[in-house]
MARKE-663946 format. One record per residue (C-alpha): residue number from 1; residue in three letters; x, y, z. Coordinates in pm, 1 decimal, m for minus. Layout:
BEGIN
+-----+-----+----------+----------+----------+
!   i !  aa !        x !        y !        z !
+-----+-----+----------+----------+----------+
! NUM ! Ala !        X !        Y !        Z !
...
+-----+-----+----------+----------+----------+
//
This chain:
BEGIN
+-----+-----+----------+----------+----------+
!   i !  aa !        x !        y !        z !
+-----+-----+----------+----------+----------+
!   1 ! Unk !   4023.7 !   2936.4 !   8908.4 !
!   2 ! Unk !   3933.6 !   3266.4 !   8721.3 !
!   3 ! Unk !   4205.9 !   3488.6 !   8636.7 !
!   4 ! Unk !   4142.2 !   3843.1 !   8593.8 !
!   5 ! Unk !   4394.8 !   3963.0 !   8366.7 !
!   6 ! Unk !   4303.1 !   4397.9 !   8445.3 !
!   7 ! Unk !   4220.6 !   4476.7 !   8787.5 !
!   8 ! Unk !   3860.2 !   4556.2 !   8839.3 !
!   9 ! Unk !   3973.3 !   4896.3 !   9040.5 !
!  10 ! Unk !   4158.6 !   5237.6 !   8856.3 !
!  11 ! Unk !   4481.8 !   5104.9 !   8910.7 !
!  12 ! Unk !   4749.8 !   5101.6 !   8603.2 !
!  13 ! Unk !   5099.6 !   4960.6 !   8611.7 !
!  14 ! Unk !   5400.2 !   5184.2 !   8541.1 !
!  15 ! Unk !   5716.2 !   5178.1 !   8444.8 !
!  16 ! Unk !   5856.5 !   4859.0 !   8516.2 !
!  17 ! Unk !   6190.0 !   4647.6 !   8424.8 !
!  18 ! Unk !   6315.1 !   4308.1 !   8501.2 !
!  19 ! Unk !   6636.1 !   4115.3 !   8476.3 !
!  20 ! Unk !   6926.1 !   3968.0 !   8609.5 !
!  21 ! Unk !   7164.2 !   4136.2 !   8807.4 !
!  22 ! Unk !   7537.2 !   4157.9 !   8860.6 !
!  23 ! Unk !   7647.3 !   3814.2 !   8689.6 !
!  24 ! Unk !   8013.0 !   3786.5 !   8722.4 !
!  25 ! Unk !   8197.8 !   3667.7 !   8422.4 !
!  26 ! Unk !   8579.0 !   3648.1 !   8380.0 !
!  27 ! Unk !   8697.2 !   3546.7 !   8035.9 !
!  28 ! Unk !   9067.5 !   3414.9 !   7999.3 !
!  29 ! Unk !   9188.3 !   3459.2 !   7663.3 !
!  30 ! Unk !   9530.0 !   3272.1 !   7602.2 !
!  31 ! Unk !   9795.2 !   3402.7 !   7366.2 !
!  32 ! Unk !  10054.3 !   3094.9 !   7428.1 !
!  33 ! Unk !  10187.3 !   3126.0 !   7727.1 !
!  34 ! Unk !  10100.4 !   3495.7 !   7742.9 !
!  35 ! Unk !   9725.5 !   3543.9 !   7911.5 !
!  36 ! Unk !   9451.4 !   3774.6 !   7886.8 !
!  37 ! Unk !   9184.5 !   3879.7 !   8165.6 !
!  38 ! Unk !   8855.4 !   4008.8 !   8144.7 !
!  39 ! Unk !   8671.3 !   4047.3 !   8481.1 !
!  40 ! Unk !   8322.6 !   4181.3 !   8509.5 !
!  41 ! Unk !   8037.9 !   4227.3 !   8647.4 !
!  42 ! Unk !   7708.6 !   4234.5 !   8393.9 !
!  43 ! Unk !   7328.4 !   4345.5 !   8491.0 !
!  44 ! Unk !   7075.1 !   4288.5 !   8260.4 !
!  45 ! Unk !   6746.9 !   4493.1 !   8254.3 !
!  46 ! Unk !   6485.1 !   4489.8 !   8023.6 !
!  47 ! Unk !   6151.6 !   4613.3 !   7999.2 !
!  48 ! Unk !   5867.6 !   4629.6 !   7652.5 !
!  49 ! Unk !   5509.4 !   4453.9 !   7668.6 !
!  50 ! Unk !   5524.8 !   4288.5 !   7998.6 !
!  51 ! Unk !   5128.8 !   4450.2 !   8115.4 !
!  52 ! Unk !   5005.0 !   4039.7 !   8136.1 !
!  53 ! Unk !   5257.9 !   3919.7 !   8387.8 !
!  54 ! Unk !   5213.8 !   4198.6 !   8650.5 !
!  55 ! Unk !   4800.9 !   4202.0 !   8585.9 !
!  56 ! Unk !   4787.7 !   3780.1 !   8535.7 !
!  57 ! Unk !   5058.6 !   3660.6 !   8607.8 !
!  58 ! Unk !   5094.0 !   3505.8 !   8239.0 !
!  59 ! Unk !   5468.2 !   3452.5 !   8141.0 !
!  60 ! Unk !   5366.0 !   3409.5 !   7818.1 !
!  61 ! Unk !   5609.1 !   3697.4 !   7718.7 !
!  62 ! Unk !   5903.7 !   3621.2 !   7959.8 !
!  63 ! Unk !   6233.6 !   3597.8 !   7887.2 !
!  64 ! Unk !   6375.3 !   3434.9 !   8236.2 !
!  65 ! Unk !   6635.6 !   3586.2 !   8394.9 !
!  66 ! Unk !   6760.3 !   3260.8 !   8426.0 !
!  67 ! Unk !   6867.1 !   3254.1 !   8045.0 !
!  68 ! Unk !   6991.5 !   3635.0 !   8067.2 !
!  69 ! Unk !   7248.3 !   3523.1 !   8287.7 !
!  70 ! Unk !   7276.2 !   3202.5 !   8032.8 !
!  71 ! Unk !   7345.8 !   3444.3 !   7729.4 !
!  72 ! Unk !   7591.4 !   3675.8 !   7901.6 !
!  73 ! Unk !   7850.1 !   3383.6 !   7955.6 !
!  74 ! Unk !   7725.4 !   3250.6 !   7630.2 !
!  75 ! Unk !   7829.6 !   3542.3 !   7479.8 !
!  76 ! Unk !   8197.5 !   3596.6 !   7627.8 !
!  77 ! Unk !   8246.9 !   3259.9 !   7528.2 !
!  78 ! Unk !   8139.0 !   3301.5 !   7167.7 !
!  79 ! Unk !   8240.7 !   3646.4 !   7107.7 !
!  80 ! Unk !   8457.5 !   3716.8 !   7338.3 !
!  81 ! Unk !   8489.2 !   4032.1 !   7531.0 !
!  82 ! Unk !   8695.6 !   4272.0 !   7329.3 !
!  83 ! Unk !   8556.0 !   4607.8 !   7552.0 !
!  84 ! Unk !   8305.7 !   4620.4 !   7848.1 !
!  85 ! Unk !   8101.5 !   4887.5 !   7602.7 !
!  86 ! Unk !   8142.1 !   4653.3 !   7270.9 !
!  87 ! Unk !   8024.0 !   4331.9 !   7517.8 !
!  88 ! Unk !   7723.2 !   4527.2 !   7655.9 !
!  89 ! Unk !   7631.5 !   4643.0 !   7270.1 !
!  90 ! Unk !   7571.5 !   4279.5 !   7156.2 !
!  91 ! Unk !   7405.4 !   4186.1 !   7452.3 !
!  92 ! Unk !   7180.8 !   4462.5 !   7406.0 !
!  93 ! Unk !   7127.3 !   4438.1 !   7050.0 !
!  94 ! Unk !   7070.9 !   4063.7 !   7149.6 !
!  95 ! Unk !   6780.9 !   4109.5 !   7327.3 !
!  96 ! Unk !   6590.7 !   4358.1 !   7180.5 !
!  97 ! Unk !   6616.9 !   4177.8 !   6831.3 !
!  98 ! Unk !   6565.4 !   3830.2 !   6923.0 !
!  99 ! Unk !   6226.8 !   3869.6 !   7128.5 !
! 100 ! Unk !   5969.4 !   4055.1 !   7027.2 !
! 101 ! Unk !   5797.5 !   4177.0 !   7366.9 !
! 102 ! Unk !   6148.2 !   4312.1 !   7470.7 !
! 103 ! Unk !   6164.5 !   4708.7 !   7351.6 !
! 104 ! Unk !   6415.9 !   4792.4 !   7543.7 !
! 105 ! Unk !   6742.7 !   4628.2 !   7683.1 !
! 106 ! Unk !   6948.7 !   4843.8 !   7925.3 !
! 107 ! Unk !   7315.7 !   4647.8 !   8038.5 !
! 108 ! Unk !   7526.5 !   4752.3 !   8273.9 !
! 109 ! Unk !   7881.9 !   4648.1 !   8370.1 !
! 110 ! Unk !   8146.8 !   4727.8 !   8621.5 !
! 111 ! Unk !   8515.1 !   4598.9 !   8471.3 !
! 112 ! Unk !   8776.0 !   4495.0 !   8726.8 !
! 113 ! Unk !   9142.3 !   4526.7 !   8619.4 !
! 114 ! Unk !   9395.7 !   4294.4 !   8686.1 !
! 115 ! Unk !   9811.1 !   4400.4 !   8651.7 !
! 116 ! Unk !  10040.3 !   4151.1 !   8530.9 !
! 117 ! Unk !  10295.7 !   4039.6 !   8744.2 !
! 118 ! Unk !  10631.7 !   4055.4 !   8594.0 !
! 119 ! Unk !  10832.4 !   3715.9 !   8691.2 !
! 120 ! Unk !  11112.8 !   3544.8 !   8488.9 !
! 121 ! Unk !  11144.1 !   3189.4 !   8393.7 !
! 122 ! Unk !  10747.3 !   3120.2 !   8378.2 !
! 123 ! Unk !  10477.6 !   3227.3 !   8146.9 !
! 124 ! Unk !  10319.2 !   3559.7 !   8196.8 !
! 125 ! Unk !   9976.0 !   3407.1 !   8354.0 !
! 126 ! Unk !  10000.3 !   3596.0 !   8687.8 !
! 127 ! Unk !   9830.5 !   3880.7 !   8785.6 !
! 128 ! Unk !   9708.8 !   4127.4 !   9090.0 !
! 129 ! Unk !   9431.2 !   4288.1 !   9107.7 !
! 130 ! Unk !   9382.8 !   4658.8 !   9068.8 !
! 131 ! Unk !   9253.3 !   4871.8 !   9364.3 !
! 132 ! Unk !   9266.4 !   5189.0 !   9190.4 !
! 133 ! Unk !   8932.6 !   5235.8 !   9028.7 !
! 134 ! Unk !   8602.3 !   5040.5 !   8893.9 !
! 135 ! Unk !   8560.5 !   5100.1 !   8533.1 !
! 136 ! Unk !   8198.6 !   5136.1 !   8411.9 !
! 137 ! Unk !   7961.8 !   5142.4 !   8110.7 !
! 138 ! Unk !   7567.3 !   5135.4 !   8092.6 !
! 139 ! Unk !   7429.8 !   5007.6 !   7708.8 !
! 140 ! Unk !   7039.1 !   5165.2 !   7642.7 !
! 141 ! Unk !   6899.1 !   4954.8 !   7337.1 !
! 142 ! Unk !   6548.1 !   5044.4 !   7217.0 !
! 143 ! Unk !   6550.1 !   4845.8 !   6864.1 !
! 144 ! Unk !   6661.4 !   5179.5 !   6694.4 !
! 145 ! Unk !   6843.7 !   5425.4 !   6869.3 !
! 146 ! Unk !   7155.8 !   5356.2 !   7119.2 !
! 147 ! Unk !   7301.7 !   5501.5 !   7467.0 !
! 148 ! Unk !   7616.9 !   5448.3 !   7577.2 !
! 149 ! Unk !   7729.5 !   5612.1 !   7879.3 !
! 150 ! Unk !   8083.9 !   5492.1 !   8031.5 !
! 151 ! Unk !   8281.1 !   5591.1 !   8343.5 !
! 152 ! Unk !   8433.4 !   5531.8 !   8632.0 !
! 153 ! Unk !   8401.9 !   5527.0 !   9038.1 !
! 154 ! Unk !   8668.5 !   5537.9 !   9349.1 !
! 155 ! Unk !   8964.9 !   5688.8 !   9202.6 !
! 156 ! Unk !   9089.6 !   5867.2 !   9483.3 !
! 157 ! Unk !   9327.6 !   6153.7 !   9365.5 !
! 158 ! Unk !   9569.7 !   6393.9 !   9599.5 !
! 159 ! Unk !   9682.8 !   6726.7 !   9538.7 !
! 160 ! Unk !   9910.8 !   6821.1 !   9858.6 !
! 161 ! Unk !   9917.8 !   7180.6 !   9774.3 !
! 162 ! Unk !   9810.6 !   7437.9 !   9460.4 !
! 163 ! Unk !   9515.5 !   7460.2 !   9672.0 !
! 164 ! Unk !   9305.5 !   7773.0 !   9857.5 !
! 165 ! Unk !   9003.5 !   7817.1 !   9951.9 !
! 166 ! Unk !   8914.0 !   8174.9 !  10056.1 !
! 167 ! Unk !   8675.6 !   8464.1 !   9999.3 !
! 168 ! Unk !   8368.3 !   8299.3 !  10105.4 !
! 169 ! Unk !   8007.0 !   8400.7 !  10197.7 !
! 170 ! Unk !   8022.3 !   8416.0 !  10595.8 !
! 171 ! Unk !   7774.0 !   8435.5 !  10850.7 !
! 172 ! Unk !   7728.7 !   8392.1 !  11207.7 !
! 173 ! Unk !   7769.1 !   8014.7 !  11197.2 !
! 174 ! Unk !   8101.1 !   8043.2 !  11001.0 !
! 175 ! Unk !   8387.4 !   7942.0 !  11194.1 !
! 176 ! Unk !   8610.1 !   7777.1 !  10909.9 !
! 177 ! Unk !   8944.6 !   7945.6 !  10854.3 !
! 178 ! Unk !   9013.3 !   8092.5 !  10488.7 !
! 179 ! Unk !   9348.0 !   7868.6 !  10340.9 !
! 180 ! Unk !   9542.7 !   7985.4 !  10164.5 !
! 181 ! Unk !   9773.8 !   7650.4 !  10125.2 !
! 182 ! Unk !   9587.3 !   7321.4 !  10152.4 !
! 183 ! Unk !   9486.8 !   6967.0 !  10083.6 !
! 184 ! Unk !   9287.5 !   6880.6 !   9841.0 !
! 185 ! Unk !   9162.0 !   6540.2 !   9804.4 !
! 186 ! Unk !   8873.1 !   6348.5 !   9613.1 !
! 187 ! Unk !   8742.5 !   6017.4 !   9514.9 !
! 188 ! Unk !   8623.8 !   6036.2 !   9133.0 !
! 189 ! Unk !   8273.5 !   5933.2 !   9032.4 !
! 190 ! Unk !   8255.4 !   5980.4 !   8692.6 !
! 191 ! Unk !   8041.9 !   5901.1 !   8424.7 !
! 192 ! Unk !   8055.7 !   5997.7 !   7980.4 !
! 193 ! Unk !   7814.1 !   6021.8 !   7721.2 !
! 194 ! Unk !   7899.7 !   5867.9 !   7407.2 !
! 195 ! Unk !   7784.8 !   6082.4 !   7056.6 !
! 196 ! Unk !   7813.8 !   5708.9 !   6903.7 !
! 197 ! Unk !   7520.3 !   5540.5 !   6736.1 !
! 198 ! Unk !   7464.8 !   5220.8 !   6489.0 !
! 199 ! Unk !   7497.6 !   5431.8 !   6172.7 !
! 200 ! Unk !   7829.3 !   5631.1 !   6284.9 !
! 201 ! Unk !   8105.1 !   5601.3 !   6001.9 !
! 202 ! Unk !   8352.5 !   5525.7 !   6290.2 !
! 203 ! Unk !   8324.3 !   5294.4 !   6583.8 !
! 204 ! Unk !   8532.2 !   5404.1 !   6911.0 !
! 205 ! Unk !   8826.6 !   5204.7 !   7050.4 !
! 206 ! Unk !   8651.1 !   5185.7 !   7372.4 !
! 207 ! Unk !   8937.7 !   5070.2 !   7577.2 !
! 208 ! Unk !   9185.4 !   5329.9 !   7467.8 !
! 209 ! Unk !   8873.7 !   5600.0 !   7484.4 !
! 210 ! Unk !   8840.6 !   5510.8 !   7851.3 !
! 211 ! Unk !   9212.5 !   5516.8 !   7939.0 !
! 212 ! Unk !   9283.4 !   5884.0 !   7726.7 !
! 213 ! Unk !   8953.5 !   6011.4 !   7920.3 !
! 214 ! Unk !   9112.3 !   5891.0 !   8265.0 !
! 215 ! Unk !   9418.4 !   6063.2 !   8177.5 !
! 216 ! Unk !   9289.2 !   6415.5 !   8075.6 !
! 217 ! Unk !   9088.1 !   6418.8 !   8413.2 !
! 218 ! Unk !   9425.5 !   6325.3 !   8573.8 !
! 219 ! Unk !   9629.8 !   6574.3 !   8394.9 !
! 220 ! Unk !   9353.2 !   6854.7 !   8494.3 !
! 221 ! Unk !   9319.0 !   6730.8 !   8853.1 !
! 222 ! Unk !   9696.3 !   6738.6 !   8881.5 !
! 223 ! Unk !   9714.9 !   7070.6 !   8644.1 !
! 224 ! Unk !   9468.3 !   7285.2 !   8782.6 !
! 225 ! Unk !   9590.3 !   7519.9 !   9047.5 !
! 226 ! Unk !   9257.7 !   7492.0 !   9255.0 !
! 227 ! Unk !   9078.9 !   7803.8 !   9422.7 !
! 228 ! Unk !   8754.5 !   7568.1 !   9461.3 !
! 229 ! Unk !   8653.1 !   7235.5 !   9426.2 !
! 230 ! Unk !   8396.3 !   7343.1 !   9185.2 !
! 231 ! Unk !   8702.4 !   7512.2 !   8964.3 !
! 232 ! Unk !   8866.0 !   7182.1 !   8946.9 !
! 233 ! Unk !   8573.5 !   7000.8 !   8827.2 !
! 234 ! Unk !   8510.5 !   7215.4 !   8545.2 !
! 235 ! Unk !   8842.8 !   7188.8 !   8432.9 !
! 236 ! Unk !   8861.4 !   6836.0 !   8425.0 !
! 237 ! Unk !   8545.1 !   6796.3 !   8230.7 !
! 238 ! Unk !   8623.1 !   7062.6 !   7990.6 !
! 239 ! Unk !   8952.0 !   6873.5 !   7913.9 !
! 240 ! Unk !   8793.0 !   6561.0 !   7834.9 !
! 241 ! Unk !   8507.9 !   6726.8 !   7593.9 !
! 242 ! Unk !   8771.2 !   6919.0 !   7457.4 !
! 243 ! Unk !   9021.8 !   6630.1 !   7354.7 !
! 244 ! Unk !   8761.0 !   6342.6 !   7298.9 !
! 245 ! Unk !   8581.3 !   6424.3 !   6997.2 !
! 246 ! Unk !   8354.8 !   6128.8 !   7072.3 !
! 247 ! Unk !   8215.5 !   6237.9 !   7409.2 !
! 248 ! Unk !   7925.4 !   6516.3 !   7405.5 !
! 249 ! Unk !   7830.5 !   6517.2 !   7834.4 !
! 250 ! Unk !   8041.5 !   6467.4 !   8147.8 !
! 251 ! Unk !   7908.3 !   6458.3 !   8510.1 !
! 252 ! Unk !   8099.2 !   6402.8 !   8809.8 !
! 253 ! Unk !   8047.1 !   6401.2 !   9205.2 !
! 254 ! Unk !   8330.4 !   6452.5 !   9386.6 !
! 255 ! Unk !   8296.4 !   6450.7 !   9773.2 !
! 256 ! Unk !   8560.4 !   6670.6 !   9938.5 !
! 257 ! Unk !   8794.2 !   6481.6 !  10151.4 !
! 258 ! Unk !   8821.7 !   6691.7 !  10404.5 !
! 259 ! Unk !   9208.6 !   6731.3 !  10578.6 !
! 260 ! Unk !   9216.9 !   6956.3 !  10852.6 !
! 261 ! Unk !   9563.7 !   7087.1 !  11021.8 !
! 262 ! Unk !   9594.6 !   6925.7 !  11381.4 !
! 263 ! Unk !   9643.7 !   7190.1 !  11666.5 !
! 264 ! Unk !   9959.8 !   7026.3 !  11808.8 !
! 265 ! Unk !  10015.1 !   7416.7 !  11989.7 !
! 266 ! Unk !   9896.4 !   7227.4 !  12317.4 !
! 267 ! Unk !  10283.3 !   7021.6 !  12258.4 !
! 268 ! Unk !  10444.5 !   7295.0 !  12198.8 !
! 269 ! Unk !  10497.2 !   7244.7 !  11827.6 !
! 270 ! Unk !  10479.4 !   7418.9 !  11515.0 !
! 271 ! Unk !  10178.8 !   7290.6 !  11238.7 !
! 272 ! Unk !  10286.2 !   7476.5 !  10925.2 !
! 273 ! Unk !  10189.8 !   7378.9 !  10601.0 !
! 274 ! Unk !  10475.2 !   7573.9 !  10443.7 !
! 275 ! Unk !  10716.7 !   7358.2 !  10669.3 !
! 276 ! Unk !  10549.4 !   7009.6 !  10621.6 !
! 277 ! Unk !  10240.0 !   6993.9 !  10842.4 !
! 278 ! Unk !  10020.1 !   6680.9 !  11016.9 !
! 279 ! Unk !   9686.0 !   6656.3 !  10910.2 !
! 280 ! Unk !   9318.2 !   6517.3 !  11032.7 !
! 281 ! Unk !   9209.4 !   6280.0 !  10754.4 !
! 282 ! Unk !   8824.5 !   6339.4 !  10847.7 !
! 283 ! Unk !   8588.5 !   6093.1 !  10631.7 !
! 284 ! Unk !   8238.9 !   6244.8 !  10700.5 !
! 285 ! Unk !   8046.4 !   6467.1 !  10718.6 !
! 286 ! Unk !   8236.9 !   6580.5 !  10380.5 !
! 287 ! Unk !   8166.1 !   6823.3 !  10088.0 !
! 288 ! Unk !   7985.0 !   6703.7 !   9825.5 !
! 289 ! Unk !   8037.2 !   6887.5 !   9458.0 !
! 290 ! Unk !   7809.4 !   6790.3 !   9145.7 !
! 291 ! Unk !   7822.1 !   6913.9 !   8816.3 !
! 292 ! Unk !   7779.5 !   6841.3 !   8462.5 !
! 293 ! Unk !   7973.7 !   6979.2 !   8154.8 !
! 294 ! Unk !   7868.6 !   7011.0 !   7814.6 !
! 295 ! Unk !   7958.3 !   7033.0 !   7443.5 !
! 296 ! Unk !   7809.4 !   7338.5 !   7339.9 !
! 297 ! Unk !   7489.1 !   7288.2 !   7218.1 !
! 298 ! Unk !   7423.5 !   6923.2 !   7353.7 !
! 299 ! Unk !   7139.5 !   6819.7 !   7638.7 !
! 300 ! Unk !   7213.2 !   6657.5 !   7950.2 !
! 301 ! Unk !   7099.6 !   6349.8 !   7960.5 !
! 302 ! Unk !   7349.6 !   6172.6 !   8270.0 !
! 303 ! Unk !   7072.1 !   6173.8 !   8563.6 !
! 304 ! Unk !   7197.1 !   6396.8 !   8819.0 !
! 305 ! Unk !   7209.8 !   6102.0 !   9104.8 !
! 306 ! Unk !   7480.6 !   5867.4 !   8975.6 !
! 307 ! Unk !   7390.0 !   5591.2 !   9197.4 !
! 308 ! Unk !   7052.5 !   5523.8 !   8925.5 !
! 309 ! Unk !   7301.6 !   5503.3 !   8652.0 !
+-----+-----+----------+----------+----------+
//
């Protein structure tokens, strides 16, 4: 059988990537009777000279997915997994240096965290898992220059009150009240660029990076008395490029979770927020309030849809 390796008609391939997707890999590490967890979730893209498979089918420069997945518990095993963002740099660096048609390796990983559970008269080898938040990082390896871009997703945050919302556009569809005392509510998506490269004199301690970062969004959340949505996510990225020297470009999406005062006047009763109120938790339609923030004189370069990151 012939095997046309262009296609006779003006058709060209684009962009394309292959790899293998969400592998989950949890390394123990044991320090006596005192144990260590690392729980994640790695996907493995990469893309480079790959025209022959997709026109003829040739594998001839195929790396399969099969021994991506191979290498990434390969690697916890022989390096271990001292960060999600250190892990995804030697995969990446992996990759791109050990096979030539590769150009570009791009890793992603979500990081689950487990809590110890404090128990006497037994080693301290028990643990629950965390619901609060998925911690993530994305590694972009082209053979010379580096991306990393860390973050989280579902940290759902609750300010009862230090909250208005008033002095609005309105028009003749406009029925929602001003407040003047309310809610407000969000569940974090949040991602960081990373001014590290190869050649930087100083290499970041990516765990405590990511746990300072979480806390200066916190404090600013929790700080912040709020006039707008939009007010509060400014201040919470501003706080992080402000006291993380390492991190040039914040974006977050933060959908408004909506809590609306129940009219219990039909009962006879009183729904003041002043006096402790009872309120609608209403899960869609909701807000939705995007934004990036900047060190002054730095691009953007977070896409604007988190989901492709």
């Amino acid at each position: 059988m012939t095997v046309n390796s262009r296609p006779a008609r003006p058709v060209v391939l684009g962009q394309n990537q292959y790899g293998k997707a969400e592998n989950r890999v949890v390394r123990i590490t044991r320090d006596g009777d005192t144990h260590h967890i690392k729980d994640l979730n790695v996907s493995v893209s990469l893309s480079g000279d790959m025209d022959e498979v997709h026109y003829s089918g040739s594998n001839a420069h195929v790396l399969p997915t099969d021994t991506t997945k191979n290498t990434v518990y390969a690697f916890a095993k022989e390096h271990g997994i001292e960060s999600a963002e250190q892990f995804g740099i030697h995969l990446a660096r992996h990759f791109v240096a050990s096979q030539g048609p590769i150009h570009r390796a791009r890793i992603r990983i979500e990081e689950y965290a487990w809590d110890r559970i404090e128990h006497a008269g037994r080693g301290a080898h028990s643990f629950v898992r965390r619901g609060q938040e998925t911690r993530l990082t994305q590694i972009t390896h082209d053979g010379s220059s580096w991306e990393v871009v860390s973050g989280l997703k579902d940290l759902t945050v609750m300010n009862s009150t230090d909250s208005e919302f008033w002095g609005y556009v309105k028009d003749k569809y406009t029925t929602l009240p001003e407040a003047y005392d309310r809610i407000l509510a969000t569940s974090v998506t949040g991602r960081w660029r990373f001014n590290w490269s190869d050649d930087a004199q100083e290499t970041p301690d990516w765990d405590r990076s990511y746990e300072e970062t979480k806390q200066h969004l916190l404090r600013a959340f929790a700080e912040t008395y709020s006039l707008s949505l939009q007010q509060t996510l400014y201040q919470m990225g501003a706080r992080i490029i402000e006291h993380r020297d390492e991190i040039d470009e914040v974006r977050f999406s933060l959908p408004n979770k909506h809590h609306f005062l129940v009219d219990l006047e039909p009962f006879g009763l009183k729904n003041d927020p002043a006096e402790g109120a009872v309120y609608f938790a209403a899960d869609r339609p909701y807000g939705l309030i995007e934004a990036t923030v900047l060190r002054d004189g730095c691009d953007a370069r977070i896409p604007v849809d988190l989901t492709n990151l």
